[in-house]
N, C-alpha and C positions, 0 to 999 in steps of 0.2 A: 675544256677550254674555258677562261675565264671570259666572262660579259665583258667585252670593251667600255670604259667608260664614255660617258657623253661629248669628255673632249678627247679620248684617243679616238675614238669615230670618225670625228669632226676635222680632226688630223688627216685621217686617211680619206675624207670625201673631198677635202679642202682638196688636197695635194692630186687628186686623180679630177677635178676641175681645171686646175694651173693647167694639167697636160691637154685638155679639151679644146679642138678648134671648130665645131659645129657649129650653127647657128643657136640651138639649144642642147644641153646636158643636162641629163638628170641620174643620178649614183645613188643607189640603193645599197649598204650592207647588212648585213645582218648575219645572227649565228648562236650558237648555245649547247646545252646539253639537254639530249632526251635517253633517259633511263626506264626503263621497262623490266618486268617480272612476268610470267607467266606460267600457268599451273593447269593441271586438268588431271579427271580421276585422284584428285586430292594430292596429287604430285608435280613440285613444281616441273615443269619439262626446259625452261630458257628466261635466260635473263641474258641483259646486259643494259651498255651506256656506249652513246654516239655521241663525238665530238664534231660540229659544223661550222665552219664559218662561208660565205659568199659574199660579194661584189658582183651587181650588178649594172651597166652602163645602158642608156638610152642615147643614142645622139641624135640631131633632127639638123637637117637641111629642108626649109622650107615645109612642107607634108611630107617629107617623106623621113622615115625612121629605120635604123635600125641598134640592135643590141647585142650586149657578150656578156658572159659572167667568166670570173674564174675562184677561184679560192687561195691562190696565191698572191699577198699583200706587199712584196719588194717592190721598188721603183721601177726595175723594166718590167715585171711581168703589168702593172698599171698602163704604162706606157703602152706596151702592146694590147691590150683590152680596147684601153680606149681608143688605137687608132685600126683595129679591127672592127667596133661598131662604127665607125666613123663610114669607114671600107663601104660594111655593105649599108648603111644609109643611103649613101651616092649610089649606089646598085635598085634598091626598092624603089616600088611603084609610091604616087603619091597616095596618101590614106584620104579621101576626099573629107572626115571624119577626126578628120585632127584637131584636137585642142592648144592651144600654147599652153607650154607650164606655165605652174602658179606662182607669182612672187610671193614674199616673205606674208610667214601667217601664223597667227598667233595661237598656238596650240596649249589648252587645256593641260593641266596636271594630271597624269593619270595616277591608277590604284591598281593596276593589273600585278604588281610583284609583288610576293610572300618569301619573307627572308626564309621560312620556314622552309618551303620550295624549294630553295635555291642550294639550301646545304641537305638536302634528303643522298643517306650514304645505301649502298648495298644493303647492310644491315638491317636500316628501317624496311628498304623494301623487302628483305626474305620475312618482318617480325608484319608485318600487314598482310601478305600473304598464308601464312603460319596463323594470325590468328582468322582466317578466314578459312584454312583448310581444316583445323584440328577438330573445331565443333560440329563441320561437316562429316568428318571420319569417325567420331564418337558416336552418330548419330546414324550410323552405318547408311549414308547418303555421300552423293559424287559431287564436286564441287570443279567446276572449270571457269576460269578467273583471267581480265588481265588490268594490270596496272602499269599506268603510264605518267610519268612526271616529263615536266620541260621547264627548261629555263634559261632566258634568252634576252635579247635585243634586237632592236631593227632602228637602224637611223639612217634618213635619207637627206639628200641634198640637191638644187639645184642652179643654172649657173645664171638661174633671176635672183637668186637670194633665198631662196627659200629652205627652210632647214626644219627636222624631226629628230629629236630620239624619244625611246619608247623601251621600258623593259617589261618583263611579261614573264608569272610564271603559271604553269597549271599543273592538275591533276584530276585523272579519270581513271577511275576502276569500275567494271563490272562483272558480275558473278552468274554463271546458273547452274541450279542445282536437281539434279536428279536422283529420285529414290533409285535403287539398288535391282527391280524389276524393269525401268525402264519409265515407265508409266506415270511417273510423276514429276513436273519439273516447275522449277520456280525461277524467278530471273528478279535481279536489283540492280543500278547503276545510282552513281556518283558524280560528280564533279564541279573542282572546286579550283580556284587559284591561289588557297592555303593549303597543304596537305594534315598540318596539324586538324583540321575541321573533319579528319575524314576519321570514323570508324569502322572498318570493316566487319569484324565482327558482328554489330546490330545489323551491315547492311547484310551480311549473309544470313545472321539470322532471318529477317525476312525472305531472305529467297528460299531457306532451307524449310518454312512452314506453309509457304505456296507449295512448293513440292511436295509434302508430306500432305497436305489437302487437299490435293490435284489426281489424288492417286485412284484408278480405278474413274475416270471419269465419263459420264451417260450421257447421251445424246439426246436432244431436243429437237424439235422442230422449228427452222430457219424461220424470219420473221422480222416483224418489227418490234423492238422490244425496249423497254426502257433501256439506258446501261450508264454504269460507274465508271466513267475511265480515271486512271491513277492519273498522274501526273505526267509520268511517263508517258502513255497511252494519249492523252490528250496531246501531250507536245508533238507526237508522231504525226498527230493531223494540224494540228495548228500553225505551225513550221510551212505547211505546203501551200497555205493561205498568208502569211506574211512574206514569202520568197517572190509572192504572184502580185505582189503591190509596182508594178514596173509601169511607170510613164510612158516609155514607145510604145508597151504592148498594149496598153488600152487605146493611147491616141491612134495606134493601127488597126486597131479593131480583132485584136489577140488575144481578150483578156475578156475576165466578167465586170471588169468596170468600164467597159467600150459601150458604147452607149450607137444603138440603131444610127445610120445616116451621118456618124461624125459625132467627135465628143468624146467625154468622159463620163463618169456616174461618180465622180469625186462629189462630196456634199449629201449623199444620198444614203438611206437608212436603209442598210445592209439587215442588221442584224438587232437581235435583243439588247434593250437598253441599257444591258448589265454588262456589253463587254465594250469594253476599256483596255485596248493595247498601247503600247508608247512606248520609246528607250531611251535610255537617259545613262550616258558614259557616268558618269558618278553614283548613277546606283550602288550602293553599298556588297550588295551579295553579286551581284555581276558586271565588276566596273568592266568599263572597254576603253579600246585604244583612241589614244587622241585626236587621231585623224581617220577616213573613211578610207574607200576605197582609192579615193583619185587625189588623195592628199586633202580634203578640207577637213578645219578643225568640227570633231562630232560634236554634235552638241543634239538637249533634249528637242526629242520629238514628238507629236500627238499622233499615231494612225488611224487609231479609230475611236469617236468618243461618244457614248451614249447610244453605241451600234450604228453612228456612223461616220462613215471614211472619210479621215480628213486632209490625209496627205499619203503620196505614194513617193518610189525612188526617183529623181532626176538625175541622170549623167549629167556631166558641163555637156555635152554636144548636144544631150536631147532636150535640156533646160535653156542652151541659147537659141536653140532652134524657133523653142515655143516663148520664147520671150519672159522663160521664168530664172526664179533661183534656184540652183542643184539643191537636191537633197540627195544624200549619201542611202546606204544602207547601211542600217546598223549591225552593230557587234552583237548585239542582244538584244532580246526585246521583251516586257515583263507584262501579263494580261494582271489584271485586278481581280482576286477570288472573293473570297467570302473567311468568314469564321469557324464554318463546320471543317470538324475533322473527318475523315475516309469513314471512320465507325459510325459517326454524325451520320453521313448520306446513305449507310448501308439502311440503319435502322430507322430512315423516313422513306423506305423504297418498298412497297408492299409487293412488288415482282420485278424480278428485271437481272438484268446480267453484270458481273463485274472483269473490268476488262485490264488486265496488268498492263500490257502493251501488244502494239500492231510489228510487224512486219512483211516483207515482201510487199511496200506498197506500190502501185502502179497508178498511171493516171489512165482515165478513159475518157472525158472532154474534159480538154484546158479550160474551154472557154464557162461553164459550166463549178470549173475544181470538182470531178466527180471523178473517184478516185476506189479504187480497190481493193484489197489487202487481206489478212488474216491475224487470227488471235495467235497469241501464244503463251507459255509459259505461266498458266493459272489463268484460267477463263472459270469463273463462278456462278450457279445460279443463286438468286438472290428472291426468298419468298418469307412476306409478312415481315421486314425486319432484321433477316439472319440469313445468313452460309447456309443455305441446305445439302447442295453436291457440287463437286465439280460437273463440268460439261466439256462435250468435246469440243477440239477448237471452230470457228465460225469464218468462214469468208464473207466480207462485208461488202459492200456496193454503198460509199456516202460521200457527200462533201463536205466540206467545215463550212459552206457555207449556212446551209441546212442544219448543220450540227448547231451551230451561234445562234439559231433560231429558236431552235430547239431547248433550251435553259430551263431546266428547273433548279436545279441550285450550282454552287460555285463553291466550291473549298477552298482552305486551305494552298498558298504557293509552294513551291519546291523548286529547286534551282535543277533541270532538265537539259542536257546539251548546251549551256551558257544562256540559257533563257530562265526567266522565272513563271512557273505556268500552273496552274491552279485545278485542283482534281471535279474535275465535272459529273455532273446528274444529268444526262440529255435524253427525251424522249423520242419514239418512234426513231430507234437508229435501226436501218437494214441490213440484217444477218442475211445472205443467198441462199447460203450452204453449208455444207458443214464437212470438216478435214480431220480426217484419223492422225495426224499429225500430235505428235505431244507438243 
């Protein structure tokens, strides 16, 4: 399916307005292509390509709401959409939690499309996966892989004025590879919203020399121990400390920024002077979309400066409550690192662990972000300097917030899940135990 342009969109949100007799409407479409590849034991197993498009209707009588989608774009099937949400509007309870939509707003230019993206054929994806399987097979090592492209639109409308479109493309692969006994396994990810920026190759090659280092790994005693996290690894915890920046949950006393007796801990020094989070939709390596989640235009934000908290998310309902202005949550969010590269922090480490990435993480107090999990896919010890052996993998017991505390140095960014996040030096992190797991 071809991306609707901005004015056949605008066509079809205009025209499913005219049919609307609600007190409020709001008409969401959107649609694209997502193409995919997948491989494992160095064979590819599935590919293909999904064509989508959807219409979505909100209509409101007073607080109360209801909604339809459908995916067929004729005149009566609109017609009947909209006077099905309409239907059950008049049926629903009020939402005491209601906001009126937003009138006309003035949305930012985005950067989220790569024409490169957008024309990616079968072809490229079998010659991206090929060069990620071949040097795994030569190397008599297992490579299990997926790749995933999209390319798309979403434009919305509503019947105060207010209007969006937005295109978007992306792409993500990841790879992990295991030696041929079982016993050694490496892991890499990617992701970008150019595909021309992606090489698979270099990324397998790293995952294929984690494997190959990982093999035959010894067991230590659980602990407190310095540790390297990659970027990867870092973003896995870091992620669980920006999602927890929520305005109700502190003003209710749900969160580690709830403050004894009422209040917040916004203003308050969190953490080591060296971390520096913020998001800014024009970021170059991770632009985002023009608008938030509730439709305001995104724009840059400070959350944390100098280790400390300077702003969290506001809904419109929980920002007029308290008398403030919303603040959205953003698309991405980029922490400030340093200049050392990964071999930089190994070799100013005189002991300590290096950690590719976490998984199976869990939370154990919210209020606290004390949080659980396990290594995987190349866990290293690190003595005087250098790679001594692998180890086996580690369950951890830490928070991010403890970890931001913890700073001895900052590296180098890398663009992680749409965020940009910087490879860490953290001391005294807690290892429990330890998992025969590769």
């Amino acid at each position: 399916m071809a991306i609707l342009t901005q004015e056949e969109a605008k066509s079809i949100l205009d025209k499913v307005l005219s049919y609307a007799k609600a007190d409020e409407t709001e008409v969401v479409i959107s649609g694209g292509r997502t193409g995919n590849i997948r491989y494992a034991r160095n064979t590819v197993s599935t590919s293909g390509e999904t064509n989508e498009i959807s219409l979505n209707i909100t209509s409101v009588y007073g607080k109360k709401s209801g909604s339809s989608s459908i995916n067929e774009l004729d005149d009566d099937s609109l017609r009947k959409a909209v006077a099905r949400a309409e239907e059950i509007a008049m049926l629903a309870p009020e939402n005491p939690e209601y906001m009126p939509m937003l009138g006309p707003q003035d949305y930012p230019e985005s950067k989220t499309f790569a024409p490169a993206t957008d024309a990616i054929t079968p072809d490229q994806r079998a010659q991206i996966a090929a060069d990620s399987l071949n040097p795994s097979g030569a190397a008599n090592l297992s490579a299990a892989g997926y790749l995933e492209d999209y390319s798309g639109f979403t434009a919305m409308a509503n019947s105060k004025g207010m209007f969006g479109y937005n295109k978007r493309t992306s792409v993500d692969f990841s790879v992990t590879v295991r030696t041929s006994d079982g016993t050694g396994s490496g892991y890499a990810i990617r992701d970008y919203n150019d595909v021309s920026l992606l090489n698979s190759k270099e990324v397998t090659n790293i995952a294929m020399q984690k494997a190959q280092a990982s093999v035959n790994a010894q067991a230590i005693e659980p602990g407190k121990y310095t540790v390297i996290l990659e970027p990867t690894a870092a973003g896995d915890l870091l992620g669980l400390l920006t999602r927890s920046l929520d305005a109700r949950n502190a003003d209710e006393g749900r969160s580690f920024l709830s403050k004894k007796g009422g209040g917040t801990r916004v203003g308050e020094k969190f953490f080591d002077e060296r971390v520096n989070i913020y998001s800014d939709p024009a970021h170059p390596e991770i632009p985002g979309a023009p608008w938030d989640n509730e439709g305001y235009p995104q724009k840059p934000v400070k959350w944390i400066e100098n280790g400390v908290v300077k702003n969290m998310f506001y809904s419109r309902y929980w920002a007029d409550k308290q008398g403030v202005a919303p603040v959205g949550r953003p698309s991405g969010v980029i922490m400030e690192g340093g200049d050392q590269s990964l071999a930089d922090l190994i070799k100013s480490t005189e002991r300590g662990i290096l950690v590719t990435r976490f998984w199976y993480i869990r939370s154990v107090d919210p209020q606290t972000l004390l949080f659980t999990g396990l290594t995987r896919d190349g866990t290293f010890y690190i003595e005087n300097g250098q790679i001594k052996f692998p180890v086996k993998n580690f369950r951890f017991n830490e928070s991010p917030i403890i970890m931001l505390n913890n700073i001895e140095a900052l590296g180098r960014q890398q663009r992680v899940g749409g965020d940009m996040i910087p490879a860490m030096k953290i001391r005294d992190f807690t290892f429990t135990s330890l998992s025969d797991a590769v």
